[in-house]
C-alpha positions, 0 to 999 in steps of 0.5 A: 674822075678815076680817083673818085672810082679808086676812092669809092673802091677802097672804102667799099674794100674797108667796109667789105672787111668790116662787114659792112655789106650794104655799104660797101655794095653802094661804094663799089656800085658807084666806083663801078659807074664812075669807072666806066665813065672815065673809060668813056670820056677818055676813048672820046677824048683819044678819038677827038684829040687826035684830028689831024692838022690841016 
């Protein structure tokens, strides 16, 4: 999921030095949310993958 967060922020770069604004407001948008989501799953599998073994 982090390569498609780098993936939609490089194209949102291209278009932003295209000038392409609308569509790189979109592709950074996306590369925003999906960051924020790997962020998420990774501190739940961080919190979860380490239960101690009994």
């Amino acid at each position: 999921m982090l390569s498609w967060a780098f993936l939609f922020l490089v194209i949102a770069l291209i278009a932003g030095v295209l000038g392409f604004g609308g569509i790189a407001g979109t592709a950074a948008g996306i590369a925003k949310i999906l960051f924020f989501i790997f962020l998420v799953v990774f501190v739940v599998a961080l919190i979860f993958g380490r239960k101690p073994k009994v």
